[in-house]
C-alpha positions in Angstrom: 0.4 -50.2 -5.3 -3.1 -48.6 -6.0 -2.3 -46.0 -3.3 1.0 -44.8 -5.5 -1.0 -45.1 -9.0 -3.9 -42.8 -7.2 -1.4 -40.4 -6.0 0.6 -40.1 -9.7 -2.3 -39.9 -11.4 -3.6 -37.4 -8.8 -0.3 -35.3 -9.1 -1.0 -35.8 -13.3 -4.4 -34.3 -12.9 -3.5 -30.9 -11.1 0.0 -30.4 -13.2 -2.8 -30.6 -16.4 -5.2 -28.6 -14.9 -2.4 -25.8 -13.4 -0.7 -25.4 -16.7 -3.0 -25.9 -19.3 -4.3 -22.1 -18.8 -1.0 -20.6 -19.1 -0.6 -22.8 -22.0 -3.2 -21.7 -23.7 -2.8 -18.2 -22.8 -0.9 -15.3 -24.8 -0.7 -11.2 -25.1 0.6 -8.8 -27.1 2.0 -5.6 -26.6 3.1 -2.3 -28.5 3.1 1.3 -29.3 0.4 3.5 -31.1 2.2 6.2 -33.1 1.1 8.3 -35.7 2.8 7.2 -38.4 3.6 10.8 -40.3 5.4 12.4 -36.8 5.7 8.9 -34.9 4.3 10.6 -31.8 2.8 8.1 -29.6 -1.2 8.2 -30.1 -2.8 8.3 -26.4 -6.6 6.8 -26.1 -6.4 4.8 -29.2 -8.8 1.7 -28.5 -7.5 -1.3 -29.7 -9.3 -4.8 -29.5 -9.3 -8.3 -30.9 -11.7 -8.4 -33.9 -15.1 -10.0 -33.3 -14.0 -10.1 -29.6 -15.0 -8.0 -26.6 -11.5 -7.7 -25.5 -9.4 -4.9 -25.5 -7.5 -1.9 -23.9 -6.5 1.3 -24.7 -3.1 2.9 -24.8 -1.7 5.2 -22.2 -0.2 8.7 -22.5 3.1 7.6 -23.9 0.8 5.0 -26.5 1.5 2.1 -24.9 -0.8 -0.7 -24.7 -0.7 -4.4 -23.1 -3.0 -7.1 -23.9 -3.4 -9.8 -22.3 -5.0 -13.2 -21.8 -6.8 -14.1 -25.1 -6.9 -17.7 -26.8 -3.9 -18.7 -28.4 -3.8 -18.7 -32.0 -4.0 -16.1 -35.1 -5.6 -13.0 -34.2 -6.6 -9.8 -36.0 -6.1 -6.6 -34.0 -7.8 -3.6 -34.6 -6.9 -0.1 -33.7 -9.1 3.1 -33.5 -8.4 6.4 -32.6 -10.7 9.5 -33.2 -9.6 12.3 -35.6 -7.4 9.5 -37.5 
């Protein structure tokens, strides 16, 4: 009886621990275009305010972040020249 109790809480414990990251996880993803010519913008910096993470977008503008604490977030976006 203790031995099965052990092992469900056990089995509890590591289905917590295992999901709660993915849980609490969550990205975004876009385009950078210019708004004027909607030509995609490449090596526009863009980052999660008051936050030291971010990316920057690739050739074609495109930009994929990832893996930030769930919840409301503001993005910035930066790019020089506009």
């Amino acid at each position: 009886m203790f031995q099965s109790k052990f092992r469900l809480r056990l089995s509890m414990l590591l289905l917590f621990l295992f999901a709660t990251p993915s849980l609490m996880a969550q990205g975004v993803s876009g385009i950078v275009t210019d708004k004027s010519t909607t030509l995609p913008i490449e090596s526009a910096h863009i980052q999660l305010a008051n936050s030291a993470i971010g990316t920057v977008s690739d050739k074609e503008g495109v930009f994929v972040l990832s893996e930030f604490p769930e919840g409301k977030r503001l993005i910035r976006i930066s790019c020089i020249g506009f």
